[in-house]
C-alpha positions as CSV (number, residue, x, y, z in Angstrom):
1,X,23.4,1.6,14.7
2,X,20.0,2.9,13.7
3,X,18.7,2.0,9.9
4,X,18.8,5.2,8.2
5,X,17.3,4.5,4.7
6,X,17.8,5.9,1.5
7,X,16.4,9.2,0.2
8,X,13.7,9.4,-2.0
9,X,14.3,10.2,-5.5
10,X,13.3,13.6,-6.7
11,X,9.8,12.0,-8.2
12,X,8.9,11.3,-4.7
13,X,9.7,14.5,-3.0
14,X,6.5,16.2,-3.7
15,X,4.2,13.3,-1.9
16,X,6.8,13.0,1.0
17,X,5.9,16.8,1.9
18,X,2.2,16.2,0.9
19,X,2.3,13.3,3.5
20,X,5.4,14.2,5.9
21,X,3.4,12.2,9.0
22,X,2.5,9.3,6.5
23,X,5.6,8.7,4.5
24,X,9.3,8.2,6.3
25,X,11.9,11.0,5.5
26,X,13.8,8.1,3.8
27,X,12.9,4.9,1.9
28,X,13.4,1.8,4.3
29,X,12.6,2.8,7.9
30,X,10.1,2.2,9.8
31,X,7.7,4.4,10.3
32,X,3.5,4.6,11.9
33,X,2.5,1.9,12.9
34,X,5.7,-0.2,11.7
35,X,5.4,0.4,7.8
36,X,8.2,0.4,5.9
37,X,7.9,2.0,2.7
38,X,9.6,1.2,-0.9
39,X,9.4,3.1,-4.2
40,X,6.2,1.1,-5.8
41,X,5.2,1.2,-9.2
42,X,1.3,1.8,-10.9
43,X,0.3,4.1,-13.7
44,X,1.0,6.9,-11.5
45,X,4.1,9.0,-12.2
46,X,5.4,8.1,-8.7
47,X,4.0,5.7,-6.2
48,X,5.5,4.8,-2.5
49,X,4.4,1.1,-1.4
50,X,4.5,0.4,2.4
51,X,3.5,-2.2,4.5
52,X,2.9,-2.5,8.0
53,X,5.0,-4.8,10.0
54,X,2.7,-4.4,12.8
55,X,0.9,-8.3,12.5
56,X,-2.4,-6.2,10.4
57,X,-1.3,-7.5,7.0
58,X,-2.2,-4.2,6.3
59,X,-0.6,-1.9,3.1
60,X,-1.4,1.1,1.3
61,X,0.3,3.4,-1.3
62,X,0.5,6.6,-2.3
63,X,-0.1,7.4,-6.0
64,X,0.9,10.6,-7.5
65,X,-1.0,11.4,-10.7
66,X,0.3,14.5,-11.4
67,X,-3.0,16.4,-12.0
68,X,-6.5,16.4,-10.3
69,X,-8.0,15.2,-13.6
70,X,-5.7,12.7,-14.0
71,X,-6.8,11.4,-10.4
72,X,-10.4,11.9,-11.5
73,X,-9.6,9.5,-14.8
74,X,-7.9,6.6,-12.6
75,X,-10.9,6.7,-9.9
76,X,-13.2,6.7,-13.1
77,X,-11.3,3.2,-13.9
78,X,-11.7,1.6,-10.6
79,X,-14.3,-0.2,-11.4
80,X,-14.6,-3.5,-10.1
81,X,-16.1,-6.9,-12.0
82,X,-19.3,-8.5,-9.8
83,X,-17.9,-12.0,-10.1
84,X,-21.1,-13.3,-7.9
85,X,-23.7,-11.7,-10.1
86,X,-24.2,-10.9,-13.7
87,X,-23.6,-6.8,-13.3
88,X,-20.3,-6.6,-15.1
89,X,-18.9,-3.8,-14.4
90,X,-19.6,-1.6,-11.5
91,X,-18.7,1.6,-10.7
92,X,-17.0,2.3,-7.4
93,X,-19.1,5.1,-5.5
94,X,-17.3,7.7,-3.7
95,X,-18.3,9.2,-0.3
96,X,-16.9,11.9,2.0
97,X,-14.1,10.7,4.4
98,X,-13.8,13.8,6.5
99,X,-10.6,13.0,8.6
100,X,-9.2,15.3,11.6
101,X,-5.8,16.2,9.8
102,X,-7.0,17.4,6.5
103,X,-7.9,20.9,6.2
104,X,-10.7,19.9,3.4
105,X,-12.9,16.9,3.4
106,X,-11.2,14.1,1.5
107,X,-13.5,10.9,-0.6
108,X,-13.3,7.8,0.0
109,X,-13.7,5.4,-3.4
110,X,-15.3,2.1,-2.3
111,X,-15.9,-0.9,-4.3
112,X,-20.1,-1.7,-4.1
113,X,-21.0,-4.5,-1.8
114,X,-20.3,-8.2,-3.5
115,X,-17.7,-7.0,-6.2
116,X,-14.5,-9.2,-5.8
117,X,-12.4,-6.3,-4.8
118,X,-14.7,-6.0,-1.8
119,X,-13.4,-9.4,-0.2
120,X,-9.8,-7.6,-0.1
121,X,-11.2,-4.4,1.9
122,X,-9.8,-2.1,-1.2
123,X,-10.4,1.8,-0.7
124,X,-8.8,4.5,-2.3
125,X,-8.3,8.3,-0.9
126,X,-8.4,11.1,-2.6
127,X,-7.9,14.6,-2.0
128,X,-9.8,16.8,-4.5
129,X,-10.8,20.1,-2.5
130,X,-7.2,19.8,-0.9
131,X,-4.3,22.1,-2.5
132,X,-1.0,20.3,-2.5
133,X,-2.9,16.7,-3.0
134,X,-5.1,17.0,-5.1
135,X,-3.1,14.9,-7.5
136,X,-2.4,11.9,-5.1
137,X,-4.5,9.0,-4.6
138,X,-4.3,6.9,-1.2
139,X,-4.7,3.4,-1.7
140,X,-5.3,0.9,1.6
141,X,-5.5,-2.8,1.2
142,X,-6.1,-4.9,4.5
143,X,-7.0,-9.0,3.5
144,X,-9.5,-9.7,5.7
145,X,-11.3,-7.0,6.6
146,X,-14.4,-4.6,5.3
147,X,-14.1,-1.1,4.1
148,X,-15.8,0.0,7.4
149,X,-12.9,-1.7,9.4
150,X,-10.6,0.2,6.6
151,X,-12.3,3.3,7.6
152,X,-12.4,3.0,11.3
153,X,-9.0,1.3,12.0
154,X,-6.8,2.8,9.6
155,X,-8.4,5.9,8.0
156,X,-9.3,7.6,11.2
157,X,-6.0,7.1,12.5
158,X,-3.4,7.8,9.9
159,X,-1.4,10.9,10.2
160,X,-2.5,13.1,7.9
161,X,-1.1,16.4,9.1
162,X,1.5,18.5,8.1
């Protein structure tokens, strides 16, 4: 007998049509590339947590904020303390992540190069020029591994369609 999961409570709905190729139908099974996904919990309204059971110790999560600014605001926040310098504080750039899927060039938030977050491969998505998820963020987490290998490996290939 096949695992069927349990449905999504209504705060989820709206980021399991954004993301129907992305996130299961159902909380529970599996779905790409082996993640199983669970209702999370950030600052963001709703958030779906899923992790791959695919031997990446890979996760991400998708973050709905409600509203674009509100997406702007918590990617204004990300930044990220430079525990091997004396910077502080330093803002994480965004740069275009064009991915075949989208219908509108999505940005990729990246920590800058020797900021602590930068060991754990951290990126976020976001979707600002996109209708329908403009108020979700994407975030991936892969220990391990670079933002490039974030971009190449998991960005490139996550279903992004509709």
């Amino acid at each position: 007998m096949e695992f069927k999961g349990e449905k999504w409570p209504a705060s989820h709905q709206g980021m399991v049509a954004a993301f129907p190729q992305l996130l299961t139908e159902r909380r529970g099974p599996r779905g790409w590339k082996e993640s199983v996904c669970s209702q999370g919990s950030s600052s963001a309204a709703a958030t779906a947590t899923c992790y791959h059971h695919d031997g990446t110790d890979m996760s991400f999560s998708v973050m709905d904020y409600l509203t674009i600014e509100a997406v702007q605001r918590q990617l204004d926040e990300a930044y990220l303390y430079d525990y091997a310098g004396s910077r502080g504080k330093i803002p994480a750039p965004a740069k275009p992540a064009p991915h075949p899927m989208l219908p509108a060039e999505a940005l990729a938030t990246l920590p800058e190069e020797g900021a602590s977050a930068r060991i754990t491969g951290d990126v976020y998505f976001s979707f600002p020029n996109d209708p329908g998820r403009e108020r979700y963020i994407i975030s991936v987490k892969w220990r391990g591994h670079s933002q490039d290998e974030v971009l190449k490996y998991w960005w490139a290939e996550a279903p992004l369609g509709k």
